[in-house]
C-alpha positions as CSV (number, residue, x, y, z in Angstrom):
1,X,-97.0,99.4,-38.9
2,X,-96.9,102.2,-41.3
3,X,-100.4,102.2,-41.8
4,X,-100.4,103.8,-37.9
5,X,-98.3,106.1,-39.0
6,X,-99.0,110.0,-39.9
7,X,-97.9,110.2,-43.3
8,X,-97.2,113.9,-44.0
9,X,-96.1,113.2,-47.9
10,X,-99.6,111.3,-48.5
11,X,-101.5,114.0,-46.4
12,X,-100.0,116.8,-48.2
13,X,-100.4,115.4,-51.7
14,X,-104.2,115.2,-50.7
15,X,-104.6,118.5,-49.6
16,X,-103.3,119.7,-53.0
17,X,-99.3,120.4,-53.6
18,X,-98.3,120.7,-57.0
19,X,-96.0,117.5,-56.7
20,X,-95.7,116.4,-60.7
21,X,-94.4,112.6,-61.2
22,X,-92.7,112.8,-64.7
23,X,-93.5,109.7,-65.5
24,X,-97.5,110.2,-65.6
25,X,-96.9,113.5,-67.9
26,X,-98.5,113.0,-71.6
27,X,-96.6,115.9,-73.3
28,X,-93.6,118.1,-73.0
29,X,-93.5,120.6,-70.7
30,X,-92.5,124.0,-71.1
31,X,-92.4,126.1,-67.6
32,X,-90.9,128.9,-65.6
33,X,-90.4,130.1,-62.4
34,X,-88.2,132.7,-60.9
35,X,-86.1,129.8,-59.6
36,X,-85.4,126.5,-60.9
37,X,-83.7,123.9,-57.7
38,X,-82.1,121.0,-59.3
39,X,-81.9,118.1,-56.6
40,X,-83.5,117.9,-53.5
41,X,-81.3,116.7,-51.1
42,X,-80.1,118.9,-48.0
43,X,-78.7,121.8,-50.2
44,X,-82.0,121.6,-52.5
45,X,-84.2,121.3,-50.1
46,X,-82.9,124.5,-47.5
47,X,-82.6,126.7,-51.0
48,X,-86.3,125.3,-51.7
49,X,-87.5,126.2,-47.8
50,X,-85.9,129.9,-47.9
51,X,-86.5,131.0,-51.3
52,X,-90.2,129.8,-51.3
53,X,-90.3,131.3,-47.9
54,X,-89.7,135.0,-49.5
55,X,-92.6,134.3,-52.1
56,X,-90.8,133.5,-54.9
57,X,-91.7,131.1,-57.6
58,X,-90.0,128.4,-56.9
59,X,-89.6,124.8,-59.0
60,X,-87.6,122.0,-57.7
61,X,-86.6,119.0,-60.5
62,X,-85.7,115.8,-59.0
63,X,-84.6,112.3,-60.8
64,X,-85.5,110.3,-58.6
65,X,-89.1,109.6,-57.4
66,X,-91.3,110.3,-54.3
67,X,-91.4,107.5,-52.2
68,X,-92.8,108.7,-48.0
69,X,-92.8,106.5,-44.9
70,X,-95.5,104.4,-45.7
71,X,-93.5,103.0,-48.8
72,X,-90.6,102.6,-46.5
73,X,-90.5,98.4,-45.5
74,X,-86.8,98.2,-44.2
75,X,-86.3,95.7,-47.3
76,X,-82.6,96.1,-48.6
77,X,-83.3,95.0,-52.1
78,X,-87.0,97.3,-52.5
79,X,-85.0,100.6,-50.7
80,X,-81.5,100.1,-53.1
81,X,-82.6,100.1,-56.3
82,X,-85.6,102.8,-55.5
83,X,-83.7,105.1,-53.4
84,X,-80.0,105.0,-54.8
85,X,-78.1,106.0,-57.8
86,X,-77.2,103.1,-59.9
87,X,-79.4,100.8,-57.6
88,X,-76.4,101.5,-54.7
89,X,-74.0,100.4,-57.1
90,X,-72.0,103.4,-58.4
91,X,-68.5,102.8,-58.1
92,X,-65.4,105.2,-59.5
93,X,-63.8,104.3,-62.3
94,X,-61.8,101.6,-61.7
95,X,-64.0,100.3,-59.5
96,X,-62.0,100.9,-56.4
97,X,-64.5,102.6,-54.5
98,X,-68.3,101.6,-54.1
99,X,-70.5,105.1,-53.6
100,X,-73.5,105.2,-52.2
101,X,-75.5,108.2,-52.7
102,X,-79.3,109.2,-52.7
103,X,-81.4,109.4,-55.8
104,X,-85.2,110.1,-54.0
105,X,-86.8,113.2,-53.1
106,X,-85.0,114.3,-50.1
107,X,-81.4,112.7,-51.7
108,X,-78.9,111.6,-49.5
109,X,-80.9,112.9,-46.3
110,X,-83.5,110.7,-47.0
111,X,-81.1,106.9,-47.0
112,X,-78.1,108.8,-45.0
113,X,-77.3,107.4,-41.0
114,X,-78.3,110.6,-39.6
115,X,-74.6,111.9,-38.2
116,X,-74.0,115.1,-38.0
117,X,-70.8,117.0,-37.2
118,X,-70.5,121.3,-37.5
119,X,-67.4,121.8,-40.4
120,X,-64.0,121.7,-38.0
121,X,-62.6,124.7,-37.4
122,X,-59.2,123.1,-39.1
123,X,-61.1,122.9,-42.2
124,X,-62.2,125.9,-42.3
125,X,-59.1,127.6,-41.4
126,X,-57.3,125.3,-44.3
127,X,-60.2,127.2,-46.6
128,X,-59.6,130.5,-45.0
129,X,-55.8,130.3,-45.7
130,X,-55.6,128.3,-48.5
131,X,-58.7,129.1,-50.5
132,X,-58.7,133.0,-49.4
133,X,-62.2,132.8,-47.9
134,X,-61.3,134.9,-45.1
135,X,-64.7,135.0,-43.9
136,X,-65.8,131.5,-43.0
137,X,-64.6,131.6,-39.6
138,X,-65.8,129.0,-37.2
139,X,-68.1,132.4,-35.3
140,X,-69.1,133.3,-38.5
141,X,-70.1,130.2,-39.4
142,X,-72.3,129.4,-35.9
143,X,-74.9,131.0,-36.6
144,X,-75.7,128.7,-39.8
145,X,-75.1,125.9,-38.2
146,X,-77.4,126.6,-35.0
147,X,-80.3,127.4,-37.6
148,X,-79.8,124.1,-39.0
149,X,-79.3,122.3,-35.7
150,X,-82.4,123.4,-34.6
151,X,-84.5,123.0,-37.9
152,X,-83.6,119.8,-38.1
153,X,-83.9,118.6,-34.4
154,X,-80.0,117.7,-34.5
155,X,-78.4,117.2,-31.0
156,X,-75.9,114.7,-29.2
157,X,-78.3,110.8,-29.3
158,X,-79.0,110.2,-25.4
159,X,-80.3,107.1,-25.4
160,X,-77.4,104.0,-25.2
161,X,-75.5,103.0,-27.8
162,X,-76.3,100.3,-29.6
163,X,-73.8,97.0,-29.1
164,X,-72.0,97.7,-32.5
165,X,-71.3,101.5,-31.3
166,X,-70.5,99.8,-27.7
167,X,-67.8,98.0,-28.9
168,X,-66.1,100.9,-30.4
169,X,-66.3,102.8,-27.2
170,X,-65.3,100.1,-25.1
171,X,-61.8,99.8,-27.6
172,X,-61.7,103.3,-27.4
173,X,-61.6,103.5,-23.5
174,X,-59.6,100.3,-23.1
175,X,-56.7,102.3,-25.6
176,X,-57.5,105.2,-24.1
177,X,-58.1,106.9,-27.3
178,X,-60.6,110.1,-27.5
179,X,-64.2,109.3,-28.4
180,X,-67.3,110.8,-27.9
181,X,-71.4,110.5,-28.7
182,X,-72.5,111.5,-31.9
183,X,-75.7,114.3,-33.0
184,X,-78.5,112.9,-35.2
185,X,-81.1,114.7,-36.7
186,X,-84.3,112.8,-35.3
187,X,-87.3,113.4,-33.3
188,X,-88.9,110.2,-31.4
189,X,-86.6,107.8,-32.7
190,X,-87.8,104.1,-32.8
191,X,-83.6,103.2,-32.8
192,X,-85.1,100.8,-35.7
193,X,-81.2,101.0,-37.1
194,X,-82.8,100.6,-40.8
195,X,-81.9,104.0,-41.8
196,X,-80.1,103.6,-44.7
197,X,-83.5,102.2,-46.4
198,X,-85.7,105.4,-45.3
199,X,-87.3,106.1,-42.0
200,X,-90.9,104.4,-41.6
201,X,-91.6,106.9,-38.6
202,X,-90.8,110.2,-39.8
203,X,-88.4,110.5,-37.0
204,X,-85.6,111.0,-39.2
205,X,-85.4,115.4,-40.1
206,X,-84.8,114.8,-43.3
207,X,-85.4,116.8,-46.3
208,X,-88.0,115.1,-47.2
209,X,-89.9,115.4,-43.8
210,X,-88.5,118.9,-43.0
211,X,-87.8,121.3,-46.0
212,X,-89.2,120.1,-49.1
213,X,-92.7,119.6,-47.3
214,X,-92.2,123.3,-45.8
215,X,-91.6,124.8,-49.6
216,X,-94.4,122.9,-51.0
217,X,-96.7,124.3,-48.5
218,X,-95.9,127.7,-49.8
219,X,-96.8,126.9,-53.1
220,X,-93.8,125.7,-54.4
221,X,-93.6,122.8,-57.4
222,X,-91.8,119.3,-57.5
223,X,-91.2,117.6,-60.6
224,X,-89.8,114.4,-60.2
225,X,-88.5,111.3,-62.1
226,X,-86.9,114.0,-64.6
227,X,-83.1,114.1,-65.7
228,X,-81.7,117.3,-66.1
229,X,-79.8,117.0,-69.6
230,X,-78.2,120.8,-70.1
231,X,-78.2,124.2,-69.3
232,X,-78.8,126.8,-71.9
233,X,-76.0,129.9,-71.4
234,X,-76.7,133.2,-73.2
235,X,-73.9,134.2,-76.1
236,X,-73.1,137.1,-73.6
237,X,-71.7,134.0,-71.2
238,X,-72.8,135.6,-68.5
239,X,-76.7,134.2,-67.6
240,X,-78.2,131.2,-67.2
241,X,-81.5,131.3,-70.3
242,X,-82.7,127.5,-69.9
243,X,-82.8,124.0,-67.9
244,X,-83.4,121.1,-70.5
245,X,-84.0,117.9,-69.2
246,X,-85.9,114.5,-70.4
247,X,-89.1,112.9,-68.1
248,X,-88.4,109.6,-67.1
249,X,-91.0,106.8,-67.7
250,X,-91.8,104.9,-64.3
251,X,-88.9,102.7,-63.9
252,X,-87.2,106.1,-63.4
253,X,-84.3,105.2,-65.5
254,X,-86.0,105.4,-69.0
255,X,-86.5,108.4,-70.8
256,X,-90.2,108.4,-71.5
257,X,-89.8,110.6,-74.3
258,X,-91.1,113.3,-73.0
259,X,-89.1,116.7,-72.4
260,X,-89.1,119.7,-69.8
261,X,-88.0,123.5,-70.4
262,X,-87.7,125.8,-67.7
263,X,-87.2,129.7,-67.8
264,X,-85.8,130.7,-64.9
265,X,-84.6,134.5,-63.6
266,X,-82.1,132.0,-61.0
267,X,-80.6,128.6,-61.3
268,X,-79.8,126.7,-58.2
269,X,-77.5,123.7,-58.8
270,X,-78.0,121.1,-55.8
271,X,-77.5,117.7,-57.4
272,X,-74.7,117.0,-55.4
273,X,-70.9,116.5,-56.1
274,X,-71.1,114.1,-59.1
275,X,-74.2,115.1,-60.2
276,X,-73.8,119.1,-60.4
277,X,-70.7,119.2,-62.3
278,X,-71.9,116.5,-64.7
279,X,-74.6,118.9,-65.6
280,X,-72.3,121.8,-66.0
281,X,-70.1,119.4,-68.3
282,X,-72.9,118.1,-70.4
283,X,-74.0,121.8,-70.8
284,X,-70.4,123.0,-72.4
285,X,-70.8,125.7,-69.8
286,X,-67.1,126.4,-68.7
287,X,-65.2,128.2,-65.6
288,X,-62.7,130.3,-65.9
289,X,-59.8,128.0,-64.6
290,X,-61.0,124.8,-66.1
291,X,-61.8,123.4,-62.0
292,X,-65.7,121.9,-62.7
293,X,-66.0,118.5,-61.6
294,X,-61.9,118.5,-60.8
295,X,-60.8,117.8,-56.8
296,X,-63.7,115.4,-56.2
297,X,-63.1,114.0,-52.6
298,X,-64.9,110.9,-51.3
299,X,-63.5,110.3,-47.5
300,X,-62.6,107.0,-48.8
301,X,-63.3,103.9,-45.9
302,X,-61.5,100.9,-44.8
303,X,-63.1,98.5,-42.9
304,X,-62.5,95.5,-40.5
305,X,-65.0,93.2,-39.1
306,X,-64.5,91.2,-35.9
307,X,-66.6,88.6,-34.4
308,X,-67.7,89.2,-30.7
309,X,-68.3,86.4,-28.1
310,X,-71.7,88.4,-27.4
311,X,-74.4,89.1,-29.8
312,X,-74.0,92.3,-31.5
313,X,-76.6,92.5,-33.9
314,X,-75.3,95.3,-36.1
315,X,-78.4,95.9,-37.9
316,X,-80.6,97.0,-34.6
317,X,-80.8,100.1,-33.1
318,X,-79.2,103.3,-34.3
319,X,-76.3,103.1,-36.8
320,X,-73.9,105.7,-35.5
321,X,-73.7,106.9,-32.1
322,X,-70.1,106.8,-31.6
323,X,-67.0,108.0,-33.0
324,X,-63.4,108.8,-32.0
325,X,-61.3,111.9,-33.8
326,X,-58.1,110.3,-31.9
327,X,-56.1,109.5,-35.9
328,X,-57.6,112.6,-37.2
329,X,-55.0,114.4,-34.8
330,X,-51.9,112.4,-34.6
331,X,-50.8,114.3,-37.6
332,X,-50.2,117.5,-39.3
333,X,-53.5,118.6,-41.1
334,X,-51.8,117.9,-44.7
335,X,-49.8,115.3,-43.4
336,X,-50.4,111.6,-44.0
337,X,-54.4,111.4,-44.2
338,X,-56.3,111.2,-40.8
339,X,-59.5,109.1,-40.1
340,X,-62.3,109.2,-38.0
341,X,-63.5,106.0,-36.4
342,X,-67.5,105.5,-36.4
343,X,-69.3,102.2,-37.4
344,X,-71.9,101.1,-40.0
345,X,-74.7,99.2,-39.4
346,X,-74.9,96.1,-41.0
347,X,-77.6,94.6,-43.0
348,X,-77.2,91.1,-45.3
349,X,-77.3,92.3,-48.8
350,X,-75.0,95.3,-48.7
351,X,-72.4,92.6,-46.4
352,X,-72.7,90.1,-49.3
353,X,-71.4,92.2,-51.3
354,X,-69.1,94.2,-49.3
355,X,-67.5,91.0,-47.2
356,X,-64.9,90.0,-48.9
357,X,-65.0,86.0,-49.7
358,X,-67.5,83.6,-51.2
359,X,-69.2,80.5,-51.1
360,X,-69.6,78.5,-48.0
361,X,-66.5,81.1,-46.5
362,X,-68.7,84.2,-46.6
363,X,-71.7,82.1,-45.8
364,X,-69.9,81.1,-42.6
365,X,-69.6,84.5,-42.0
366,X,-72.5,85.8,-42.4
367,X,-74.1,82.8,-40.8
368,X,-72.5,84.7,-37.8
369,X,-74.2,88.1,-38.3
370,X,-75.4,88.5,-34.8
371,X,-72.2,88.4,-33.5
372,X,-70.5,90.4,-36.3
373,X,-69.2,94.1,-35.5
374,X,-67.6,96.5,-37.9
375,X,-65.9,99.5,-37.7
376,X,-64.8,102.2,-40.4
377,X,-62.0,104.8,-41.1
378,X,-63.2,107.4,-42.6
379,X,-60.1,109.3,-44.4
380,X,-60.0,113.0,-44.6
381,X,-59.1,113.5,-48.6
382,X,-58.0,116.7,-50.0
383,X,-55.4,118.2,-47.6
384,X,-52.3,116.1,-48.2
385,X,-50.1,117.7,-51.7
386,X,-50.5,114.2,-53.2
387,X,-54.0,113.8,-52.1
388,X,-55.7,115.8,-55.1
389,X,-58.9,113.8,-55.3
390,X,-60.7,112.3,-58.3
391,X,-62.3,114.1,-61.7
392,X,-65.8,113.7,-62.6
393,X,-66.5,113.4,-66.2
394,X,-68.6,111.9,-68.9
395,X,-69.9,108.4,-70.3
396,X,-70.9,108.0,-74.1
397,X,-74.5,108.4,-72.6
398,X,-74.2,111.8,-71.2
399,X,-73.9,110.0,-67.4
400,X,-71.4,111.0,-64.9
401,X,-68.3,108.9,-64.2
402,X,-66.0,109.9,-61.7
403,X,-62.2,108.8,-61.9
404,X,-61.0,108.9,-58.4
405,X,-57.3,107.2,-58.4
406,X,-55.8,105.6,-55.0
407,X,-52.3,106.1,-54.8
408,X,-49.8,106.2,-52.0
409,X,-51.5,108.6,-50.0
410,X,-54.3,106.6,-49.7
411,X,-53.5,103.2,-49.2
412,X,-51.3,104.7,-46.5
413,X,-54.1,105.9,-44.4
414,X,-56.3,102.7,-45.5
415,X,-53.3,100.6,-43.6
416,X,-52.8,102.8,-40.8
417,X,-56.8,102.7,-40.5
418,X,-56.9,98.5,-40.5
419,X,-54.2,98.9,-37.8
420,X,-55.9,100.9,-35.7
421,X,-59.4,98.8,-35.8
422,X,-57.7,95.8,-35.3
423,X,-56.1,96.5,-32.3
424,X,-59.5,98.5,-31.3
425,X,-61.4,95.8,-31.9
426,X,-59.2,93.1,-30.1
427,X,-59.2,95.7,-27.4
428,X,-62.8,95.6,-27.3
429,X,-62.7,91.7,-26.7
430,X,-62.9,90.3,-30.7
431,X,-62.5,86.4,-31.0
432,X,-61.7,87.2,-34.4
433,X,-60.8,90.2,-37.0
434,X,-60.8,90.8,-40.9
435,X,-60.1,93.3,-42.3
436,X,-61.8,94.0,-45.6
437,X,-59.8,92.9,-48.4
438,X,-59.8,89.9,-50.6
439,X,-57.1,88.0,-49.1
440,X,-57.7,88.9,-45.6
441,X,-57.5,86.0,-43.6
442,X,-59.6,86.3,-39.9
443,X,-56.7,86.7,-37.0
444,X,-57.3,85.5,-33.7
445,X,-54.9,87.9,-32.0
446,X,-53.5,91.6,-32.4
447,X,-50.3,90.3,-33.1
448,X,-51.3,88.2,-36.1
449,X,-53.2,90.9,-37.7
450,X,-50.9,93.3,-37.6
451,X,-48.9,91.0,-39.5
452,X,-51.2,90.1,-42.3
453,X,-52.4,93.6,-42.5
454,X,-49.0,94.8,-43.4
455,X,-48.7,92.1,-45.6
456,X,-52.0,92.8,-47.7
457,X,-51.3,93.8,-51.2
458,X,-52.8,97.6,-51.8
459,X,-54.7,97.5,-54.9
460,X,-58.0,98.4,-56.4
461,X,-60.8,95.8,-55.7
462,X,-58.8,93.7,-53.2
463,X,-59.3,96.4,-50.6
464,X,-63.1,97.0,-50.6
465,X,-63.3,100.8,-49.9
466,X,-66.8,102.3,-50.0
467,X,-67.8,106.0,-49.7
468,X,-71.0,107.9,-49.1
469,X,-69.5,111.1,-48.9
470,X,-68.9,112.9,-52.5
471,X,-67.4,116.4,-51.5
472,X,-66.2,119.1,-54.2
473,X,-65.9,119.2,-58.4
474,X,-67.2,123.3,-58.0
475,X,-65.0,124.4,-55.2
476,X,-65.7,128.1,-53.7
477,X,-62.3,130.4,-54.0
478,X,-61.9,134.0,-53.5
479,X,-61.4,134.7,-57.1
480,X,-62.0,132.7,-60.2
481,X,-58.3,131.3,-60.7
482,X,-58.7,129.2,-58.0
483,X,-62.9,128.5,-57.8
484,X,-66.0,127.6,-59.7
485,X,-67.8,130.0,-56.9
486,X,-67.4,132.2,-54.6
487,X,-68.1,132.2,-51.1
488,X,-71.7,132.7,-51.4
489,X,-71.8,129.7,-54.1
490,X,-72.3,132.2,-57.0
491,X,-70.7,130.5,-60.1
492,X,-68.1,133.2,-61.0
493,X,-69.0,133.0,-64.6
494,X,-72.8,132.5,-64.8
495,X,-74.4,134.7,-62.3
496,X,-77.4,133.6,-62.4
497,X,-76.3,130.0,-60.9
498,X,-76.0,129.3,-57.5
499,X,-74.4,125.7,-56.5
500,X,-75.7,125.0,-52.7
501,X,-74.4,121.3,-52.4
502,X,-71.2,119.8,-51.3
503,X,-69.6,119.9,-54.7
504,X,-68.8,124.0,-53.4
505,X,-66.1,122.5,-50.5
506,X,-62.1,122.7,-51.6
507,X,-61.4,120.0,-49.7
508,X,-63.1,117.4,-48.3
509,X,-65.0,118.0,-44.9
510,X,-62.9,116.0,-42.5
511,X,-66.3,114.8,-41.1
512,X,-70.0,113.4,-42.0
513,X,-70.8,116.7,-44.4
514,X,-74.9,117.0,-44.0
515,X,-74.7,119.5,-41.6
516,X,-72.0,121.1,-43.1
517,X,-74.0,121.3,-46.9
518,X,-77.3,122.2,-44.7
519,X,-75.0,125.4,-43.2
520,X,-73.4,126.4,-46.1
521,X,-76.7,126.4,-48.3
522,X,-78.5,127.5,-45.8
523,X,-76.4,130.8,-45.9
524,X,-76.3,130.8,-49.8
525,X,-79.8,130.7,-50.0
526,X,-80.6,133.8,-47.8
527,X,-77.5,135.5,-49.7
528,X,-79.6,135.1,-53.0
529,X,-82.9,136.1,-51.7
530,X,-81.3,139.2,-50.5
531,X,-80.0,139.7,-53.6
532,X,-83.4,138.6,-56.1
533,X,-85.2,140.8,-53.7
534,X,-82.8,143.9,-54.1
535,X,-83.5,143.1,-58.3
């Protein structure tokens, strides 16, 4: 199939971008540029289209390796451990919450569902008040988020919803809760629903389709399969002097041995909201109010999976189409945590070991995948006084670990969120529904799971929670008491840094963040090429 395909990666390494795999490189390196992008996911990749766009020099590093639609097979176990960080296996701390986040050219865009949603105006009026960024109004925002919209082909999906998505919008109606289509960023979509393992027909706008292909056309260079290790600060403490990092050999986990310097006149950090303040932590390179890699939000999500008389199959057709805000307003904004309701597709490997159960049990159920739905609550972290997040810090290696505790707060809105499935689900015509927890039993009626769900002990790896949404660790403030940045995602100590991913948000979004980090970098990125061109 993919050999039909256009491949625009393969036919622009032919015609001669300077894409370097770290990997195949014999000695150290020793470069500069006039700006050096770490990561190239959707904050990486804008900065990378803009700044190469006003003629600058531009480098951009990337761990993970360069992998286009033709090497794109809709195999779980071939797309996990190539396109994810810690083979789709990183988990906090206590291994309460399982994280999945993009480690590929392109990042997160490239693996991520393809829902988009602007930044609410309640967040940013909770940022405006609370943070003192006066100016990131919802108007002043628009314009960001139009430019992004229509870069990246993002509008409301018109074609049906798939069953999974169905069944969430049938609940909704028959509860008469508010609900409503979703925008995706896709051109000519197949509705393949294999996302999550990289698009095989370009349809998805990601990064890698989109931005990074736009840079490299104007001359800028890619380095992949190379970890950044430090950043070099200047004894004034004031500038940025050097990125340090080690090649990786083709495995793209081993160091090969090899090292990279860069001289850069700009630093733009865009590894995302474990990975950026990792590197400022490995660097020794402080803020002035101690924040970096502190209030780390991860929309934490409960699940509950119900088996339909009708074939669902969960694993065709787009993965999110539908969604309902309905619990995300039934409360005051720092209240008890609201959710949004969307659904995940679901493919064999990543239920094995996200169903709870095992043996025959969980082969029983999975036996019944055609007829298996599952919806999530998404909870919006960050706004509640007890809901402060999680810290990122550092392994004996060097490697980012990021200690995100669940108390009260959370577990409240994971059992207000099973609640609310259930009934949605049984709503929506379920035989049966199980919620995701270890001693979860299936009920074959509302009534009996609202009893066992208030009954489920709260605790860390008998709820499965999962995340793919790491928000904060190098929050923007109004002053540098109370952020890493400012506004514009200026580090407030080293001003030649720039941080354009969604480690820069105080709280979490309240919402699938892509757009949001697209918007927000997007308007960072012009910001600093005003401001390299002015000298």
């Amino acid at each position: 199939m993919s050999g039909r395909i256009p491949d625009p990666l393969r036919a622009g390494l032919a015609s001669g971008w300077k894409v370097f795999d770290g990997s195949r490189q014999v000695q150290d390196l020793d470069w500069k540029a006039d700006v050096v992008i770490v990561g190239s996911g959707a904050g990486g990749g804008i900065a990378a289209e803009v700044l190469s766009g006003a003629g600058l020099d531009v480098l951009i590093v990337e761990e993970g390796g360069l992998y286009s639609s033709a090497d794109f097979r809709l195999n779980e176990a071939k797309a996990y451990s190539e396109l994810y960080q810690e083979s789709a296996s990183r988990q906090t701390a206590d291994k309460g919450v399982s994280i999945l986040q993009g480690r590929t050219v392109g990042g997160g865009t490239t693996v991520n569902w393809t829902s988009a949603f602007r930044t609410p105006p309640d967040t940013l009026r909770w940022w405006q008040e609370s943070y003192g960024l006066a100016t990131l109004t919802p108007e002043a925002m628009r314009p960001w988020f139009e430019k992004a919209e229509q870069r990246l082909g993002i509008a409301p999906w018109q074609g049906m919803p798939n069953p999974n998505n169905l069944v969430l919008e049938r609940g909704c109606q028959a509860l008469g809760l508010r609900h409503a289509r979703i925008s995706r960023n896709v051109r000519g979509c197949w509705n393949l629903g294999y996302c999550g393992m990289g698009c095989p027909t370009n349809a998805k706008q990601s990064m890698l389709v989109t931005s990074i292909p736009a840079a490299l056309e104007r001359g800028a260079r890619l380095l992949t399969r190379v970890r950044v290790e430090r950043l070099q600060g200047d004894q004034a403490g004031k500038r940025i002097i050097s990125l340090r990092g080690s090649l990786l050999a083709a495995d793209g986990l081993t160091p090969s041995g090899r090292k990279l310097t860069v001289r850069a006149g700009h630093v733009v950090l865009a590894a995302g909201a474990i990975g950026s303040p990792a590197v400022m932590l490995r660097s020794d390179l402080p803020d002035s109010a101690d924040l970096t890699g502190k209030r780390t939000f991860l929309h934490p999500v409960a699940m509950s999976a119900a088996l339909m008389p009708e074939r669902i199959e969960p694993y065709n057709g787009a993965p999110q189409t539908v969604y309902s805000d309905h619990f995300m307003h039934t409360q005051s904004l720092d209240g008890p945590l609201g959710f949004k309701l969307e659904v995940p597709p679901i493919h064999p490997l990543l239920a094995g070991v996200t169903f709870p159960g095992f043996g025959s049990a969980q082969a029983e159920l999975l036996g019944r995948l055609p007829h298996l739905h599952a919806s999530l609550a998404l909870l919006r972290d960050g706004f509640h006084p007890d809901s402060q997040g999680g810290e990122v810090g550092l392994r004996g290696d060097g490697s980012p670990l990021l200690d995100y505790p669940l108390n009260d707060v959370v577990w409240d809105g994971v059992r207000r969120g099973w609640l609310a499935m259930a009934e949605l689900q049984f709503a929506a015509g379920a035989e049966r529904v199980l919620p995701l927890h270890t001693s979860a039993e299936p009920a074959s009626s509302w009534r009996q799971a609202r009893a066992m769900i208030e009954s489920l002990p709260l605790q860390p790896l008998m709820a499965k929670l999962v995340s793919a949404h790491v928000m904060g660790g190098m929050a923007m403030g109004d002053d540098p008491t109370r952020g890493v940045v400012d506004e514009w995602g200026r580090h407030w100590m080293w001003r030649n840094l720039t941080v354009v991913d969604g480690s820069v948000f105080p709280t979490s979004v309240g919402a699938n963040p892509q757009l949001s980090i697209y918007a927000f970098a997007w308007r960072a990125a012009t910001a600093l090429r005003i401001r390299l061109a002015a000298g």
